[in-house]
C-alpha positions in Angstrom: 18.4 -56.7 30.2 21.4 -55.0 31.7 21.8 -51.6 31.4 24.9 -50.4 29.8 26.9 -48.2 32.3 28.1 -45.1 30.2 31.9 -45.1 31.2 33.7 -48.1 32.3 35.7 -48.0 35.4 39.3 -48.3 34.3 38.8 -45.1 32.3 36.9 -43.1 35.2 40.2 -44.7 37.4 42.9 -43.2 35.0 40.9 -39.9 34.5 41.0 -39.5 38.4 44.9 -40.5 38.4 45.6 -37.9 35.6 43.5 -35.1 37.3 45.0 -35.6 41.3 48.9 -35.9 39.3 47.9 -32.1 37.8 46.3 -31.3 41.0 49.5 -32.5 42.7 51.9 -30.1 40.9 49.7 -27.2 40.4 47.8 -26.7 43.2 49.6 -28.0 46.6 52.9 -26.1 47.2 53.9 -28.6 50.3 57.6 -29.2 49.8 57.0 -32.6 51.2 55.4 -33.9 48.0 57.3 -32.2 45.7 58.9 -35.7 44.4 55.6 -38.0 44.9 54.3 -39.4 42.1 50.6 -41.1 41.7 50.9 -44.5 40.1 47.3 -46.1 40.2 44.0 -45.5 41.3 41.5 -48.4 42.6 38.1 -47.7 43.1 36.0 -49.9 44.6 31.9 -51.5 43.4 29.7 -48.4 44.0 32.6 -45.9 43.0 32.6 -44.5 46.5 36.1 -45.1 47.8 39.4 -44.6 45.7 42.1 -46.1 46.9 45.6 -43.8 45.5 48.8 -45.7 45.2 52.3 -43.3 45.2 55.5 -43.5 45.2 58.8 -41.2 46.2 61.7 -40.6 44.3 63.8 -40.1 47.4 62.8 -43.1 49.6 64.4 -41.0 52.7 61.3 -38.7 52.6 58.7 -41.7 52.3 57.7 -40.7 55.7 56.9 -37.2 55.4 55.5 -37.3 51.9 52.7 -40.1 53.8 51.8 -37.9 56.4 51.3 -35.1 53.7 49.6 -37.2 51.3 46.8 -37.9 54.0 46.4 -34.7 55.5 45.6 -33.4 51.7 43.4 -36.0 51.2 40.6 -33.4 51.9 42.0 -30.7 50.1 42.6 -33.3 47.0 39.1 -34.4 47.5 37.5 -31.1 47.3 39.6 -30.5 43.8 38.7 -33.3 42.4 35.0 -32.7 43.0 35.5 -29.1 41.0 37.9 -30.1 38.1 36.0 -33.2 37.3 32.5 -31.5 38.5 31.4 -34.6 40.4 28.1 -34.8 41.9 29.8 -37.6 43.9 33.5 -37.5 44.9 35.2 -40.8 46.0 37.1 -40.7 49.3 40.5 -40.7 48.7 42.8 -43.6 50.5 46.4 -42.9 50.2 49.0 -46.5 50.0 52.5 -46.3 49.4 53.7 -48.4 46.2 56.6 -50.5 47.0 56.4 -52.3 43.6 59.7 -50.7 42.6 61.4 -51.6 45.6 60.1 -55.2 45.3 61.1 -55.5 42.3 64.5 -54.2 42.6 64.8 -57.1 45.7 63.5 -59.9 43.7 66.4 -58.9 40.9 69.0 -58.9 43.5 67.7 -62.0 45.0 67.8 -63.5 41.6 71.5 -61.9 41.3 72.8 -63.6 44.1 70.9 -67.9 43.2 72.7 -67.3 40.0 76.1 -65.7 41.6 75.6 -69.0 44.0 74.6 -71.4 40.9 77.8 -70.7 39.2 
């Protein structure tokens, strides 16, 4: 018989998410990150990686805000491990989101076959 794990993923995911967005605007002062928002946390089997999706407000500062997002991974990481008193902190992996930039393409795209349809 299986034993029953005593959290599922998908809330241990969201609970990491909430606590690095608080650890975002309280703790780090970097003015290159002031407009980054976390969107989703992935981890992967054995909980050991997490990979951190984000996204800018001002595309324009997409470049510095990457660069700051992985030189903090350490600091973030360390954080993490206190707030959420981990024996075991995930790495943190830090991928720009371009959902909202995708999606804002595909509607234009879909803008124009209908402009062209008509």
């Amino acid at each position: 018989m299986k034993k029953k794990e005593s959290f599922s993923k998908k809330k241990f995911e969201e609970r990491i998410l909430n606590e690095l967005n608080q650890l975002l605007r309280t703790k780090l002062t970097d003015p290159r990150v002031q407009f980054v928002s976390l969107t989703s946390v992935d981890l992967n089997s054995d909980f050991s990686v997490a990979t951190v999706y984000w996204d800018t407000f001002n595309a324009g500062t997409r470049g510095d805000a990457s660069s700051a997002m992985k030189g903090m991974s350490g600091k973030l990481r360390t954080e993490l491990s206190k707030t959420m008193k981990l024996r075991h902190t995930p790495s943190l992996n830090f991928l720009y989101d371009s959902q909202f930039e995708d999606a804002n393409k595909i509607s234009e795209l879909l803008k124009t076959a209908r402009e062209s349809d008509s």
